[in-house]
N, C-alpha and C positions, 0 to 999 in steps of 0.2 A: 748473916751468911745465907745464901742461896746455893741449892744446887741444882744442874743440868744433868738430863741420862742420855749420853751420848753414846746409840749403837752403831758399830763398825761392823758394813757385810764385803768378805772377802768373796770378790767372785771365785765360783766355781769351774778356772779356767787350771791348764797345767801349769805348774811354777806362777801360779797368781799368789800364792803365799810368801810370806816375809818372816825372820825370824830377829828383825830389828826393832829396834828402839822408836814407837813413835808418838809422835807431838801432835796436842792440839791447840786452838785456841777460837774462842767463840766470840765471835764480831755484832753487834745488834747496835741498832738506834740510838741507844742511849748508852753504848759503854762496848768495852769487851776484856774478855776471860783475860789472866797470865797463861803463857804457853806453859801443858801439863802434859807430862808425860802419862800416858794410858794405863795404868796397871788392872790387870784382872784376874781375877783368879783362876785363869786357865793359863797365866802365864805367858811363856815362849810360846805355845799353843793361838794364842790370842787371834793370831792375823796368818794361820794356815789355810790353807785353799780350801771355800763352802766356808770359814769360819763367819758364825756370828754372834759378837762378844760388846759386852755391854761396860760404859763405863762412868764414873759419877766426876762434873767436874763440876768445882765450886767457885762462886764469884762472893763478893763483900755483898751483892746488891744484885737487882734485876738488870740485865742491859736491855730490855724491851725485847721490841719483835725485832728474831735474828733476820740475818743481812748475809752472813757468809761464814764459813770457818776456814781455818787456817791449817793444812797436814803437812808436815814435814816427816821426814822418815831419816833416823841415824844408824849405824850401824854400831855395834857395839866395841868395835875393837878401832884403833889408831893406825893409820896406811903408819909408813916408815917417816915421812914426814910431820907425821902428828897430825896429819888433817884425818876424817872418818872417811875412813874407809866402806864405801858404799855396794861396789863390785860384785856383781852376780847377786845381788839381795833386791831383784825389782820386785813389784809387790802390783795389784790389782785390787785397789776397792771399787767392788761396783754402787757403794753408797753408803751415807751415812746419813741416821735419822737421831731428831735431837729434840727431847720432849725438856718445856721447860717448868719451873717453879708455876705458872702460873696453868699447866698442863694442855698447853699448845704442841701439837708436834710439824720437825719441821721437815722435809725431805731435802738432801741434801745427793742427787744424783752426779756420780762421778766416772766409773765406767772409762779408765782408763790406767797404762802406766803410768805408774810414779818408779823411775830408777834411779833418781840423785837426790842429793840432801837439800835439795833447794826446799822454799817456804813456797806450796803448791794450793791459792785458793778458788775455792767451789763456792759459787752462789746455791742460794735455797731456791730451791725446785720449780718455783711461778715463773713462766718466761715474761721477759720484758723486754721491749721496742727500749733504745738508746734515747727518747725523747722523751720517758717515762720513766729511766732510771735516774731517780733524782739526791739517791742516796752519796755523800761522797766515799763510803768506801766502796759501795758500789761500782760507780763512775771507774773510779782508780784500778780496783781489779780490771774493770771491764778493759781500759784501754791498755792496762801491764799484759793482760791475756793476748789481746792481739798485735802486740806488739813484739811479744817472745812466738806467736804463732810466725808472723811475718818473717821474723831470724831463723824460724825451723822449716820455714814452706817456702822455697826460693822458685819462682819461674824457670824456665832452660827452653833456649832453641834447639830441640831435637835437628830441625831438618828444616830448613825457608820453605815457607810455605806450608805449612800443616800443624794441627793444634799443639800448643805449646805444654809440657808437661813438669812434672818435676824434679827439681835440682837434685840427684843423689848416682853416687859413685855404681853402688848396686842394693840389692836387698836390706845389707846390713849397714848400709849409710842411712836410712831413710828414719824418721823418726822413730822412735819406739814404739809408741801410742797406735800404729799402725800398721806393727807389722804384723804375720800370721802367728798362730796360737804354735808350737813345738809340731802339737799334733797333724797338723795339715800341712807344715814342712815336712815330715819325715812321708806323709800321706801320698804328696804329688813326687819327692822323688821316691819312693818306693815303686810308682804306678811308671816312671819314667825308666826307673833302671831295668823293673820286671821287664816290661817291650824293650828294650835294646837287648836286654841278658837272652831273652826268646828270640828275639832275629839272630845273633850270634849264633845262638844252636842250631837254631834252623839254615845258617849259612847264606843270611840275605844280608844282612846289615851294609857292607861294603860289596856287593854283588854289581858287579855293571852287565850281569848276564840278561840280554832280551827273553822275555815270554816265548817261548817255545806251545804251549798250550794256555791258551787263555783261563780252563778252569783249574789250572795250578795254584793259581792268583787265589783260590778260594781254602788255600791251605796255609796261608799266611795268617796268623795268629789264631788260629781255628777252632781254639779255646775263648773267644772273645766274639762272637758274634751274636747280634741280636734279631729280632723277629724280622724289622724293617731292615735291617741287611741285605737277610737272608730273601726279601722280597723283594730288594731292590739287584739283587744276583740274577735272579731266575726271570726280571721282566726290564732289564735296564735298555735292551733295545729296541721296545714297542714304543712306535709314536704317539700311544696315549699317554704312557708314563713318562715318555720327552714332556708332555704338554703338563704333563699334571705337576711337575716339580717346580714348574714355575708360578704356581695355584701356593699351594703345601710344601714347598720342598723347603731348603734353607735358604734360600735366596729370592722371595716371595717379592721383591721390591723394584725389580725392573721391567714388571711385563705391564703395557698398558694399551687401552684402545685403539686402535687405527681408524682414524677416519680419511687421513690421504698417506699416501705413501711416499717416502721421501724422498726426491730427483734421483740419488744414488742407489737406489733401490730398483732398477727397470721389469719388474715382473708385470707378466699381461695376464689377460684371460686365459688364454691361449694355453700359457706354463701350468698356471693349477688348475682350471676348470677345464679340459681339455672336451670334456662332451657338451659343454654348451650349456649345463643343467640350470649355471648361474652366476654371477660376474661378480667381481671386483667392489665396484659400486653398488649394486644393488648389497651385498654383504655388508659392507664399509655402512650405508643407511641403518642395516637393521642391527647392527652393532658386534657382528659374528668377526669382526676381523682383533687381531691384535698382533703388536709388535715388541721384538724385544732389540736394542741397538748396543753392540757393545763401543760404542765410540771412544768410551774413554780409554780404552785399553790401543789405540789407533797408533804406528809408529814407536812404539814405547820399545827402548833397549831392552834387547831380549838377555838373556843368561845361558851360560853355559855350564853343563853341568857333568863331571866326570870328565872334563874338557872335550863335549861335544856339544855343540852349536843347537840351542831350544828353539823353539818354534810357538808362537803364541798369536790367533785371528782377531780382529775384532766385529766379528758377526754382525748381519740382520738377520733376524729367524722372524719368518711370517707365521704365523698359527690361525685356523680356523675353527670356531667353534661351530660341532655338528649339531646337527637335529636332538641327537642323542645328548648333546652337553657335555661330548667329549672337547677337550681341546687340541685341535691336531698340529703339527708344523709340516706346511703345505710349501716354504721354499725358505731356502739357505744360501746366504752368501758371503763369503765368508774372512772377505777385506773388502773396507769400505768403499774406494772406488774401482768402480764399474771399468771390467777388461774381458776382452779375449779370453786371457788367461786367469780371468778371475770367474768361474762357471758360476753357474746360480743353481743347485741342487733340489730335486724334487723325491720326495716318494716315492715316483716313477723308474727313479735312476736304478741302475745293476744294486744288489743287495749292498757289496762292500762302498761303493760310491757314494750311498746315502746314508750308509754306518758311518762311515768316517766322516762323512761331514758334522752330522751329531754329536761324535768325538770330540769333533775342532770345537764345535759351541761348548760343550758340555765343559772341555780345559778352561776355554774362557770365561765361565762362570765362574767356576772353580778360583779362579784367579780374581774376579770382580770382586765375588762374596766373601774371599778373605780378605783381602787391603779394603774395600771400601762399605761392602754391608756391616762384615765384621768391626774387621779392628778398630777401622777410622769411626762410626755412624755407632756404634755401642762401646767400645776401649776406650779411647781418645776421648771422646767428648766428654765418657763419665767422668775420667781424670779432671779434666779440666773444669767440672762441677766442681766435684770434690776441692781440689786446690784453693778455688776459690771461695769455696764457704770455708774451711780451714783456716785462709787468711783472711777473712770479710767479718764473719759470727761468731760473738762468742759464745759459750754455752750458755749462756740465757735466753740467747736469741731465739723466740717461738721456731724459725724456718728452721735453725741448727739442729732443733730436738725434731725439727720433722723429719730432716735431709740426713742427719749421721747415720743413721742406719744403712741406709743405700749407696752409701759409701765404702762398707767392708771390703777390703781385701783390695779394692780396684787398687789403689796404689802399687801395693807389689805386683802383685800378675801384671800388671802395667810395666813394670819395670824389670819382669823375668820376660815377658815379652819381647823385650827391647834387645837382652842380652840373648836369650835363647833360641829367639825366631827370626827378627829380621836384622841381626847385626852385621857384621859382616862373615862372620863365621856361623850366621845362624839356618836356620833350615830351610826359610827362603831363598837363601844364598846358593848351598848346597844342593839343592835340589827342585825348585817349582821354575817355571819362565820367565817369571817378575825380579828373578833377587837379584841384587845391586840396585841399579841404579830407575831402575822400574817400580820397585817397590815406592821411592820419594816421589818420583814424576807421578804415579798412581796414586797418591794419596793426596798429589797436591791438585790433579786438575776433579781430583773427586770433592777436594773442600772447595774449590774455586766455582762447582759446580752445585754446592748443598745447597738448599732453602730449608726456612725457617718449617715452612709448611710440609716440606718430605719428611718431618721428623713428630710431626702431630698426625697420627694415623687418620683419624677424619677428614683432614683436608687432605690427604695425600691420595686415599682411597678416590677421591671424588677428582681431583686432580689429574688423576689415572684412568678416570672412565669408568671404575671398577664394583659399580654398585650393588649392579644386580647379575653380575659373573658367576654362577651356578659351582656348586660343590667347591666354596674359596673359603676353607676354615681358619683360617690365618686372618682375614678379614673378619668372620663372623665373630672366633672369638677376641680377638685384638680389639674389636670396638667395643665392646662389651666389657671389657678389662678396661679400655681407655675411660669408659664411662663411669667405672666403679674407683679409677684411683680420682678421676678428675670432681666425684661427689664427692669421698673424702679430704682430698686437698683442699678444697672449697667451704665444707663445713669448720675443720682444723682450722685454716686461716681466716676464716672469715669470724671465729671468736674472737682473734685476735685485733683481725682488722675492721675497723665499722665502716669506715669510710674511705674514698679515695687520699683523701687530705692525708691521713696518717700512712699511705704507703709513699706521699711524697714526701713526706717528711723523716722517713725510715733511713739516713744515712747509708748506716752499714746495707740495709737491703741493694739502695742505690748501688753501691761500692761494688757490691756481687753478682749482679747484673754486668756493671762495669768493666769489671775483670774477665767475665765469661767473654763480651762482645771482643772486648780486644787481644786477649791471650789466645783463647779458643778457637775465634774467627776471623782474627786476624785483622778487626775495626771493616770489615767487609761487607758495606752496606748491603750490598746486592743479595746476600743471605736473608735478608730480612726478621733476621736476632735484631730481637730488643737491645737498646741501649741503654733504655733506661724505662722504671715501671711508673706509669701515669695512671694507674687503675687497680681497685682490687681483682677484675676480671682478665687482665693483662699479667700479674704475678701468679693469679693461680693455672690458668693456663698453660707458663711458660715452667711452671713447679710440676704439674701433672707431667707434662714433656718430658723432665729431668726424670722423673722417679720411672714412668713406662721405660723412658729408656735402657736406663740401668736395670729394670726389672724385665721386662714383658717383650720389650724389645730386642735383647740379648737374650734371654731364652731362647725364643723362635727362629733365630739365626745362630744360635750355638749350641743348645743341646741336641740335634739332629746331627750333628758334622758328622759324626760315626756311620749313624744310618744311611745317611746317603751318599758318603764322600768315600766308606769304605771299602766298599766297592770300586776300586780305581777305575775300571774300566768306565763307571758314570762319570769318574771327575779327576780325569788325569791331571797330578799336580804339571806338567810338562808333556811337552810331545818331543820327539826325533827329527822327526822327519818331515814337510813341510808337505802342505796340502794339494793335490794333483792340479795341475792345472789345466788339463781336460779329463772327459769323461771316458769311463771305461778303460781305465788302467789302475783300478784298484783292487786286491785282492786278500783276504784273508791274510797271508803272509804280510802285504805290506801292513795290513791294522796291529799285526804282531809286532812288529817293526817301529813302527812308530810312538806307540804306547810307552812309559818310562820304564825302564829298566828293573828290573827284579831289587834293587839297593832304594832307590827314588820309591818305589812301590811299597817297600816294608816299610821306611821310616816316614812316610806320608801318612800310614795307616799308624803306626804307631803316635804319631804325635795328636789326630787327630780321635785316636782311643782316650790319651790322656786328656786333651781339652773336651773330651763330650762325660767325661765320670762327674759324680757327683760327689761333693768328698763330706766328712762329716761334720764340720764347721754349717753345713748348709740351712739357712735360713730360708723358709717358704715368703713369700710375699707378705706382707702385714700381720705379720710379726716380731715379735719386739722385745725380745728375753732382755732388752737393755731399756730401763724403762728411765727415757729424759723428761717425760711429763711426768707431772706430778697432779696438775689440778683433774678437777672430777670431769668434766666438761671433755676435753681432750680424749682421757682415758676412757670415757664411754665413748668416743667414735670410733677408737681403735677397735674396740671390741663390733661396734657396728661394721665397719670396714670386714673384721676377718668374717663374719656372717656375711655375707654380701661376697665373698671371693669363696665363699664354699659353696654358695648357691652357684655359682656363676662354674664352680667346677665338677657339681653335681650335673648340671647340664650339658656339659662339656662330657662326661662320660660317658650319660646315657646316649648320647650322641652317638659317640664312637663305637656302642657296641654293632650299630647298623654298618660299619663302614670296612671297608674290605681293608685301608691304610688306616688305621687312627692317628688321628692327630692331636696329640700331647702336649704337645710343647707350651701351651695357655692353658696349662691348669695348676691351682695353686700346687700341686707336690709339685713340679719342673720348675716352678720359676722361684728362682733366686730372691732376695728383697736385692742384691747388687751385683755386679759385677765381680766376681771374685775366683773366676776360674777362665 
């Protein structure tokens, strides 16, 4: 007789503790345990939340080197049909370690619900490639895993034409294994009831009253403002700070070099350079010009909100970069094609003539950078990562233990998304220009229009013109981030991987590629997504992509939405009243007019308070409180990794303390490891 010391660690989450009956049974090469019930001497106790309880099982003999265990969890009492009654007893081990007679120990990372009495096994901690796992109970798990993943993670057409997401009713249909912690439900709606309970009091929530004084609008949650607010209040109509939001602001992803100007675009010398000082072309050569085009936003069904008829441009804004390294916008216009009554706005024009035009762009961004920098280019896509590693890897799979972390939470917030903001009763709906039938058309010619390379910041950057573009922190630290996950991903997989041969031989990695090209993107060559991996340098690549995205990439476009969107007057969810169609009949009154309405105004800012918090589930970038490695190798790059992203946000700081706006948003405290708000 042999015996095994089998520790059980209850994670340290709410309701991760069990006060059930549970089962083990230890599988290895040469044999395995009878299924044993755990008993310890801490009792009922054994499996409460942070518990870590030790326990002895015994075998006739050695079974070798273990392979996997086996946990089942019963409840102690009989439903009414005699079956165990399992019900409200879900349970959380984040691992169990298992030393044997010959005093080998083994990691056994698990880091997940268990809520039924099914028989639930965990491989031992070393990951392995599908062409290396040659054990058969190995094998067997592997493919019963992904085979019960595949019945829990079903595909769904949200909408033709835009990434494909996950099968589930609402929050509480989706797996368990996935959904949020008690704490961070009760967290976001607490933070959602508080802002609607305070516009009630304050008598905005259903207000269809017009702005009577613009700096009213600065009494609206007045309790909730921040530093960048309050700066972007007191300078939202200076054309440097137009210029600079498209540097720094939340939407850093559409402005790019102008070397010609596009047919539809007719501006001369003449319009911006009016004293002759210096042209067009000459500018365009020495790289001073740039452009931002709202085209996708062109023709799209507009929405009606309080049933009054919205109004939504789709802009060219020219910008000039000065001597100074300002960036200015030197002319506006503000439907794509060229009319009479489609004026082209200058600097020049009467105060409110050139404000309002600002306005129209500044709505239309607003309206870009939610459906398309946001939701679609960091939401959607994460999703559809996730999904299909879920149903592609199993926990063995080295990429699984790299990629689950960066998966947190995006499922739900994915799916309270759906229901909350652009449903048909959702906020979009209610209240911005896009909602109905705008938001689908907008999402779909934005994926019709992605490439592979706008979503790898190096080549997007260079893509854009944007190299050497003075005071662009977004760029400075974005690449430098890019660079620090794309040396870890590289190191990480490249233990795993020696050669090319073995990532074409990687099945399951094939398969998750697979799914991303065709769910994701819809088998959309023209994107230029892989379909499949021919190279170690082609998977880590397309892995660093995935992880900035979810990580680095969603920061920089979501934790700012407060600073600068709450300020309505910088980013009306909607407008009234449609843009003049000559010059000099614009006037203070009508920019009051036009602006959304005092109801449109509070719950913009409200919803945009709730998605810019940080709540306290929040994980910083390359860290790992759920540890799926095990080998030494792995676990020392993690640790290299998080050095490497402190250095990168010590520099980051000291930075900022020179700079009149700081930008935050790329340093490890802001960014997320995923998606999950």
């Amino acid at each position: 007789m042999v015996t095994y010391q089998a520790t059980v660690h209850t994670a340290d989450l709410d309701n991760a503790g069990t006060l059930t009956n549970v089962f083990v049974k230890l599988v290895g090469t040469d044999g395995e345990s009878e299924r044993q019930l755990l008993r310890g001497c801490n009792g009922a106790s054994s499996f409460k939340r942070g518990a870590v309880s030790s326990f002895t099982v015994s075998c006739p003999a050695s079974i070798g080197k273990l392979v996997l265990i086996e946990l089942e969890k019963k409840h102690f009492l009989l439903s009414k049909n005699g079956q165990p009654d399992s019900t409200g007893h879900s349970w959380f081990p984040a691992k169990v370690e298992v030393t044997s007679p010959e005093g080998e120990t083994y990691d056994f990372p698990i880091y997940r619900w268990i809520s039924d009495s099914e028989v639930h096994r965990f491989r031992e901690g070393t990951a392995l490639r599908v062409f290396e796992d040659s054990h058969r109970y190995g094998l067997y798990s592997r493919e019963q895993e992904l085979c019960q993943r595949k019945r829990d993670y079903h595909w769904h057409v949200y909408a033709e034409g835009i990434p494909q997401c996950l099968k589930a009713l609402d929050i509480w249909h989706l797996p368990h294994e996935v959904i949020f912690s008690l704490r961070k439900d009760l967290e976001v709606v607490y933070t959602l009831q508080s802002g609607i309970l305070q516009l009630q009091l304050e008598g905005l929530a259903n207000s269809k009253e017009n702005w009577s004084d613009i700096d009213d609008i600065n009494k609206v949650f007045c309790s909730r403002k921040t530093e960048i607010y309050d700066y972007v209040r007191r300078h939202w109509k200076e054309d440097s700070f137009f210029g600079y939001q498209y540097l720094n602001g939340i939407n850093p992803i559409l402005i790019r070099r102008c070397s010609a100007l596009p047919d539809n675009f007719p501006v001369t010398d003449n319009m911006v350079f009016p004293g002759g000082q210096c042209s067009l072309a000459d500018e365009m050569k020495k790289g001073n010009m740039f452009l931002c085009d709202y085209k996708r936003l062109d023709g799209l069904e507009v929405n009606n909100v309080d049933g009054k008829r919205q109004y939504l441009m789709a802009p060219l804004v020219l910008l000039h970069k000065t001597p100074d390294d300002k960036l200015m916008p030197i002319a506006i216009q503000l439907k794509q094609t060229p009319a009479d009554d489609n004026p082209i706005f200058f600097p020049t024009d009467s105060e409110y003539d050139w404000l309002l035009a600002k306005i129209f762009v500044r709505s239309a961004d607003f309206n870009e950078h939610e459906l398309n920098t946001h939701l679609l280019r960091t939401h959607l896509l994460a999703e559809v990562f996730a999904v299909s590693l879920l149903r592609n890897l199993p926990m063995v799979h080295p990429l699984y233990k790299l990629l689950i972390p960066h998966t947190s939470g995006t499922l739900v917030i994915n799916n309270l998304a759906r229901a909350l903001l652009i449903s048909e009763n959702g906020f979009f709906k209610k209240y911005t220009a896009t909602g109905g039938e705008g938001v689908t058309t907008l999402l779909q010619r934005s994926l019709s229009s992605m490439t592979y390379s706008s979503l790898c910041i190096p080549e997007d950057i260079a893509e854009r013109g944007l190299e050497d573009v003075p005071n662009f922190y977004y760029r400075d630290d974005g690449l430098k981030l890019w660079d620090v996950i794309h040396r870890f991903v590289q190191r990480v997989l490249g233990f795993y991987y020696k050669s090319d041969d073995e990532v074409l031989k990687d099945s399951e990695l094939q398969k998750w590629i697979a799914d991303i090209y065709e769910h994701g993107f819809l088998s959309q060559a023209s994107t230029g997504i892989p379909q499949s991996f021919t190279t170690v340098a082609e998977m880590v690549k397309f892995v660093t992509m995935v992880i900035f995205t979810g990580s680095a990439q969603h920061s920089a476009v979501n934790g700012g939405q407060y600073d600068y969107s709450g300020w309505m007057p910088n980013s009306p969810v909607s407008l009234q009243h449609p843009p003049p169609t000559t010059k000099g009949t614009t006037s203070k009154a009508t920019m009051l007019q036009t602006l959304p309405n005092k109801g449109a105004t509070a719950n913009g800012m409200a919803v945009l308070w709730l998605l810019s918090q940080q709540y306290s589930d929040f994980v910083p970038l390359g860290h790992y409180p759920m540890r799926h490695f095990s080998e030494e190798v792995p676990c020392k790059l993690i640790k290299v990794f998080q050095a490497e992203l402190e250095v990168l946000s010590a520099h980051i700081k000291a930075r900022n303390k020179s700079l009149e706006i700081p930008y935050t948003y790329l340093t490890q405290a802001e960014v997320d490891n995923s998606v999950a708000i």
